[in-house]
C-alpha positions in Angstrom: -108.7 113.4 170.8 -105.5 112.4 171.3 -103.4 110.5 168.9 -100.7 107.8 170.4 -97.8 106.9 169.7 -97.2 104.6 166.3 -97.8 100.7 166.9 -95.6 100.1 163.5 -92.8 102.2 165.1 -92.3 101.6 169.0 -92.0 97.8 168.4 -89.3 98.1 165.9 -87.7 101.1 168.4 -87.6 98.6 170.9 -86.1 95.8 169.1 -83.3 98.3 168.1 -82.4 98.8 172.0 -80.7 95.2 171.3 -77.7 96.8 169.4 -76.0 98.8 172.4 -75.2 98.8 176.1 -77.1 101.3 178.4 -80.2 103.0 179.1 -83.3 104.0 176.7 -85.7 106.2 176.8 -88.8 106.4 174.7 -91.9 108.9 175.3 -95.2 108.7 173.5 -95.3 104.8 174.1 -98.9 103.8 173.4 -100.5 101.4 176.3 -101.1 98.1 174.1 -100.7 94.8 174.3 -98.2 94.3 171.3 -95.6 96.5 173.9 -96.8 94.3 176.8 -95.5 91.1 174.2 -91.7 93.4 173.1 -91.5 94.3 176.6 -91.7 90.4 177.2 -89.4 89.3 174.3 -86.9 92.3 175.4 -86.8 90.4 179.6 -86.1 86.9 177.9 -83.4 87.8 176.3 -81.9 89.6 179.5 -83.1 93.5 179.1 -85.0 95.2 181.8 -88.2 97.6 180.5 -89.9 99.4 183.1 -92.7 102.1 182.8 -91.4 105.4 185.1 -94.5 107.5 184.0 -97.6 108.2 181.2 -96.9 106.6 177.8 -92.7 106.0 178.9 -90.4 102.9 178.7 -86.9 102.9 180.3 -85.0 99.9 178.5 -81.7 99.0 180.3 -79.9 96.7 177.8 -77.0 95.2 180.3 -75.0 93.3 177.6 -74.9 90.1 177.5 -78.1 89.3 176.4 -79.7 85.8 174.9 -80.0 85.9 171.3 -83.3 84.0 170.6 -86.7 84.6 170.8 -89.2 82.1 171.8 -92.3 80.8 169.8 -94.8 82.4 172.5 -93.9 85.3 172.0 -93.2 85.8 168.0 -96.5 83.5 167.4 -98.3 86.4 169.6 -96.8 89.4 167.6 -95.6 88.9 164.2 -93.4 92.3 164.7 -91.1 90.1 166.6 -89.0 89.1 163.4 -87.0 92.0 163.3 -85.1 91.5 166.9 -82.8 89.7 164.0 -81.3 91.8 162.1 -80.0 94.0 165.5 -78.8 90.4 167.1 -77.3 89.4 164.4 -75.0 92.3 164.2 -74.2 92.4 167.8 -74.0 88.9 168.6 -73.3 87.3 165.2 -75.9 84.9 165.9 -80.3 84.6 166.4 -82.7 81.7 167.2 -85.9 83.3 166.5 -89.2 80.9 165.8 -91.5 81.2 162.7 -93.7 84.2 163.0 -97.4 84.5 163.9 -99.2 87.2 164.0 -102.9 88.3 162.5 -104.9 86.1 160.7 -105.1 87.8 157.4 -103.7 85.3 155.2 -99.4 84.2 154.4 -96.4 86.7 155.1 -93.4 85.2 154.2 -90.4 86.3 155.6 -88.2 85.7 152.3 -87.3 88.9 151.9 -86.1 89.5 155.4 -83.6 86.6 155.0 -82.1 87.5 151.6 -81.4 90.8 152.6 -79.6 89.3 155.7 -77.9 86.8 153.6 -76.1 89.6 151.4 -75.0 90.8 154.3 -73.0 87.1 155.2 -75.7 85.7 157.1 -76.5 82.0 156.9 -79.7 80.4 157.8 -80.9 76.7 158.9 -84.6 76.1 159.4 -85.5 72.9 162.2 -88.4 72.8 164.4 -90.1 75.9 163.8 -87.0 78.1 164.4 -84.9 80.3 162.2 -81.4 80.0 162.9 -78.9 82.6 162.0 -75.1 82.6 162.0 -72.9 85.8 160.4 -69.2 85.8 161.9 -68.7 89.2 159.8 -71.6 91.3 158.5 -70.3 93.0 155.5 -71.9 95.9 154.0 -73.7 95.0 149.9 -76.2 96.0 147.5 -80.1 94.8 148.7 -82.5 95.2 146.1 -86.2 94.1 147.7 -88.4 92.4 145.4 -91.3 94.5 147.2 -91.1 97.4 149.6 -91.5 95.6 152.6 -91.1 97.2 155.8 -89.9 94.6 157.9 -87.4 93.3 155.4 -86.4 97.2 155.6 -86.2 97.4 159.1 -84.1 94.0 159.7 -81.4 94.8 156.7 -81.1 98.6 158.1 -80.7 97.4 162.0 -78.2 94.6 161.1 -76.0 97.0 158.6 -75.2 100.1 160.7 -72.9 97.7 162.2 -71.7 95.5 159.6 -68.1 96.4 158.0 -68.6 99.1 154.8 -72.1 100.5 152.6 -75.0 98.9 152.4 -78.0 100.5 149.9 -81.1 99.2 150.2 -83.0 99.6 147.0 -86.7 99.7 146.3 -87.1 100.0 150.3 -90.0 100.8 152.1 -91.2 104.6 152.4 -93.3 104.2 155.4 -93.1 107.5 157.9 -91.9 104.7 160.5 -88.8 103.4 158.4 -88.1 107.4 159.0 -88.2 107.4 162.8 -86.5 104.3 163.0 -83.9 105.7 161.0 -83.9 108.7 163.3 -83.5 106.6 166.6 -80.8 104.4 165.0 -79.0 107.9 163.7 -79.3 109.6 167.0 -77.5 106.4 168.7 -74.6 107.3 166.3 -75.9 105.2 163.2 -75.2 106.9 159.7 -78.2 106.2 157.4 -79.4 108.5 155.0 -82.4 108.5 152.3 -84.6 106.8 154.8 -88.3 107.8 153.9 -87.0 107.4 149.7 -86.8 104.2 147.9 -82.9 104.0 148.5 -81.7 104.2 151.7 -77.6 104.4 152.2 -75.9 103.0 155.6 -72.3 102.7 156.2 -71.4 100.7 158.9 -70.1 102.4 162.2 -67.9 100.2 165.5 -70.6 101.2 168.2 -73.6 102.6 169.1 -74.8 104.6 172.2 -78.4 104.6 174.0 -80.4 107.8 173.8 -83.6 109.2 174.3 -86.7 109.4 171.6 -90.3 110.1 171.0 -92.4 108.0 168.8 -94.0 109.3 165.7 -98.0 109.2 166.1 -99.8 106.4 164.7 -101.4 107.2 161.3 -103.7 104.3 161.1 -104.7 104.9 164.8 -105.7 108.3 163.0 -107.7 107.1 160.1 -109.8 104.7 162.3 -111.0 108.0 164.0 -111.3 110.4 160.7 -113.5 107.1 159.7 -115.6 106.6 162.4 -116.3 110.8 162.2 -117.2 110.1 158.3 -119.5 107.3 159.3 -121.3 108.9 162.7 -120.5 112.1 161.7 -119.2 115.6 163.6 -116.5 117.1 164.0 -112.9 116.2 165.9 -109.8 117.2 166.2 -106.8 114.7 166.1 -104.5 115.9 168.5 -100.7 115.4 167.7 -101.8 113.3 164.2 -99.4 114.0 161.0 -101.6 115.1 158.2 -98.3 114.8 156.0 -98.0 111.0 156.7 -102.1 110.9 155.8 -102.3 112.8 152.0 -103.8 109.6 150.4 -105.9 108.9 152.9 -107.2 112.9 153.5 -107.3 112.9 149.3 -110.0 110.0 149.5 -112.4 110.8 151.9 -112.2 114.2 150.8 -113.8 112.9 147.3 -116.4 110.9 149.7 -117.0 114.5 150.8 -115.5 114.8 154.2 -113.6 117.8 154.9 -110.2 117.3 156.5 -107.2 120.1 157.7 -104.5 120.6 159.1 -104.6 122.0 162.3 -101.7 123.1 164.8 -102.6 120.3 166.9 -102.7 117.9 164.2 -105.9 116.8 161.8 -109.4 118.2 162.1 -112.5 116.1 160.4 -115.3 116.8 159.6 -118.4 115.4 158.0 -122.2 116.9 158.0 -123.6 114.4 155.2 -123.5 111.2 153.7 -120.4 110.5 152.1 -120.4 109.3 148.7 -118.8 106.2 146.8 -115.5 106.0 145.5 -112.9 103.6 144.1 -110.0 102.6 146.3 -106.9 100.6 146.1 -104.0 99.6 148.4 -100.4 100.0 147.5 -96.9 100.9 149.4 -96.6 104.1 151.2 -97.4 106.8 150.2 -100.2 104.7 148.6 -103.2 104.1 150.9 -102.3 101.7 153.4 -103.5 98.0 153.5 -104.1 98.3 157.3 -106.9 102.1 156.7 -108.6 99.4 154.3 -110.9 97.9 156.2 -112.3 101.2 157.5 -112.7 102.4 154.7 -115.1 99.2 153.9 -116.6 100.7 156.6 -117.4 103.6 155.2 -118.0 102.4 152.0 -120.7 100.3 153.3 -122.3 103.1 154.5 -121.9 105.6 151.9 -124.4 106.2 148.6 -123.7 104.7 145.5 -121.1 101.4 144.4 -116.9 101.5 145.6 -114.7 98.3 143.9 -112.4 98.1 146.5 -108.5 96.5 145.5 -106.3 94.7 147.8 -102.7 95.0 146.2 -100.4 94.1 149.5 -101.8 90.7 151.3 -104.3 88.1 149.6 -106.4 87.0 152.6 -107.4 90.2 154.1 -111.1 90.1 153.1 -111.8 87.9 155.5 -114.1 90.0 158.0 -116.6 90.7 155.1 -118.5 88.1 156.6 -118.7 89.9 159.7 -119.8 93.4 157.9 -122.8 90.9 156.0 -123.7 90.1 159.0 -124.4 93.3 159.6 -126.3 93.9 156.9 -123.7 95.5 154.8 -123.7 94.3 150.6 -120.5 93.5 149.8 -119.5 90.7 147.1 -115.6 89.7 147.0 -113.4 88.3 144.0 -109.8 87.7 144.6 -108.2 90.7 145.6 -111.3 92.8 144.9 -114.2 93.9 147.1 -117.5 95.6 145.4 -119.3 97.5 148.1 -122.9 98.9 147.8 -124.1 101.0 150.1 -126.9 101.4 152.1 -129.0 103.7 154.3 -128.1 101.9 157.3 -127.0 98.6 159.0 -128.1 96.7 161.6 -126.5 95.4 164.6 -125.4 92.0 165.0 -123.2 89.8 167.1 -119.8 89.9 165.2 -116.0 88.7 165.4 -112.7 90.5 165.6 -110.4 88.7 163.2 -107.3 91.0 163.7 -106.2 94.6 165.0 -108.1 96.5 162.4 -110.9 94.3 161.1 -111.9 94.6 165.2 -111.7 98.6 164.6 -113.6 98.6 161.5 -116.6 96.8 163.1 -116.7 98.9 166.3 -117.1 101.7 164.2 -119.7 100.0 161.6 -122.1 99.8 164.6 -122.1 103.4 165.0 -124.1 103.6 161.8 -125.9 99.9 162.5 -129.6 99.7 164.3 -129.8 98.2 167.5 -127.0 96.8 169.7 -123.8 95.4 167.6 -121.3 93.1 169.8 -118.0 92.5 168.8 -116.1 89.6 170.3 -112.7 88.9 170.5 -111.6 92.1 171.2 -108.4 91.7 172.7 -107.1 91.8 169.4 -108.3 95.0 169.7 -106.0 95.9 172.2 -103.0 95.1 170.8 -103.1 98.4 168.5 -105.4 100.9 170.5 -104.8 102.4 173.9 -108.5 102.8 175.6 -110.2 102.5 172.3 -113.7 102.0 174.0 -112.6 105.0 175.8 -111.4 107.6 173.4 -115.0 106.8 171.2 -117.2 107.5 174.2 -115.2 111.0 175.1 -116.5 112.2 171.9 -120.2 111.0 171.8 -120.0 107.3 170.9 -122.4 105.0 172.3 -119.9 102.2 173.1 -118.7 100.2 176.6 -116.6 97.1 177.0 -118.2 93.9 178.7 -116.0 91.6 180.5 
């Protein structure tokens, strides 16, 4: 199976097209719905995005361009935010609304806007909308509170053009921050340390377009090395980066799959019943919040007790109720889930609350008796190219009704 391109990493890759002139390139673009959204945001503000062939966008950024971006669009995709940063430093000014996003409990954006402000930006809140005003970026010190990625990405977009340094300390360490970095480098950008907890940018006068490939999506990945340890089998993830994976091969290695790299990427397998463990969330290269709730999955499935933390976002429990349903026995406590598992569940109308809570039950009814129906799956689409499809190809029992 094929791995896509990296959700997490073409949206911020096309929000960086903002901060020059000319015509983009970028290959390995998955087919999702959060692209159909940037590709939208991107023509409001005056771009033009066209698809010339298979998993390809050609971005021609004429100058020019409208620095705002609506409420439909940001309350759509939460990834929005960080056309900021880049339009701030080009056109010393953004009007961007509040963001949306999925429903798994508050993300403020805090972070993002001190950052900004170090780098002379100031900010008025009316009527849903951020505005921002800098008539000089200036390079500073930014120490994040947290490792937030978006923070990262907005303060590293707005200060390879601001005047001087900037360090960002305590950034995020995410494999995306890396090919972001690598984009904004290749368009003449000098960053270095991205991928480490302090990354160094000193400001340059302009940047160029270029052409780049997207990094393959990781948590695209672990839905499939999950739904193999739950059906069981064998695959091979074509193109996936075992290196951006360790935590999440080291765990379901102790559940008792087996997992290698492979020249084409990650093989799984598993021939048995996986086995309990303990798991907690934590920034990269901690196990990611977003594998969590396919690993729940699993979990639910697997023999003996797993207590389950959730260290990055406080409401993402919330399609437990779903996995009940389905006969699973899970019991939740603040940021803690304690999953037994069981034989078997058993299939059940369900709900898609967000991207990867939609994932998770999809692959929960592998293992579940009888029909399961998930609804709501266009969330679904926004972070998986022919899902229903790709699970099929390799034995999956699985079709989408209209």
């Amino acid at each position: 199976m094929r791995i896509h391109g990296a959700k997490n990493s073409v949206l911020k890759l096309m929000a960086a097209c903002t901060l020059a002139e000319g015509t983009f390139v970028l290959h390995n673009v998955p087919d999702i719905t959060d692209v159909d959204v940037m590709i939208r945001l991107l023509a409001s503000m005056g771009m033009r995005v066209t698809r010339p062939g298979p998993d390809q966008l050609e971005i021609v950024n004429p100058g020019g361009l409208t620095p705002e971006a609506p409420y439909d669009l940001v309350e759509a995709m939460r990834a929005s935010i960080v056309v900021m940063g880049p339009l701030l430093a080009v056109y010393g000014e953004a009007r961007v609304a509040m963001p949306g996003g999925d429903d798994f409990g508050p993300r403020p954006i805090d972070m993002h806007l001190r950052g900004l402000e170090l780098l002379g930006a100031r900010f008025e809140s009316a009527h849903g909308y951020i505005r921002a005003h800098a008539e000089l970026l200036q390079g500073a010190r930014v120490l994040l509170e947290f490792p937030s990625v978006g923070a990262t990405e907005n303060v590293m977009m707005a200060a390879v053009l601001a005047k001087g340094d900037t360090v960002i300390e305590n950034a995020a360490r995410e494999p995306e921050i890396a090919d972001l970095a690598a984009f904004l480098n290749r368009m003449g950008a000098n960053i270095l340390g991205a991928g480490t907890s302090t990354v160094a940018i000193s400001g340059v006068e302009r940047l160029v377009p270029v052409e780049h490939s997207v990094v393959p999506d990781r948590i695209e990945a672990a839905t499939y090395v999950a739904a193999v340890g739950i059906a069981g089998g064998e695959v091979t993830l074509v193109g996936a980066r075992p290196d951006h994976m360790d935590m999440l091969c080291q765990k379901v290695g102790e559940m008792g799959m087996r997992t290698s790299a492979d020249p084409d990427g990650l093989w799984v397998m598993a021939n048995r019943r996986l086995h309990s463990v303990d798991l907690a969330t934590l920034p990269y290269p901690g196990l990611a919040t977003d594998y969590k709730p396919f690993l729940i999955s699993l979990l639910a499935l697997a023999d003996g007790v797993g207590i389950v933390t959730e260290n990055i976002f406080s409401g993402r429990f919330r399609y437990i109720d779903e996995l009940v349903r389905m006969g699973a026995d899970i019991r939740t406590e603040g940021h803690h889930a304690v999953v037994r598992g069981c034989e078997r569940l058993s299939g059940a109308p369900v709900r898609a609350h967000d991207i990867r809570a939609g994932a998770a039950l999809v692959i929960a009814g592998l293992r579940a008796d009888g029909e399961t129906e998930v609804r709501d799956p266009h969330h679904i689409d926004r972070g998986y190219e022919d899902f229903v499809g790709n699970l099929a190809a390799i034995g999956a029992d699985v079709e989408r009704l209209t």
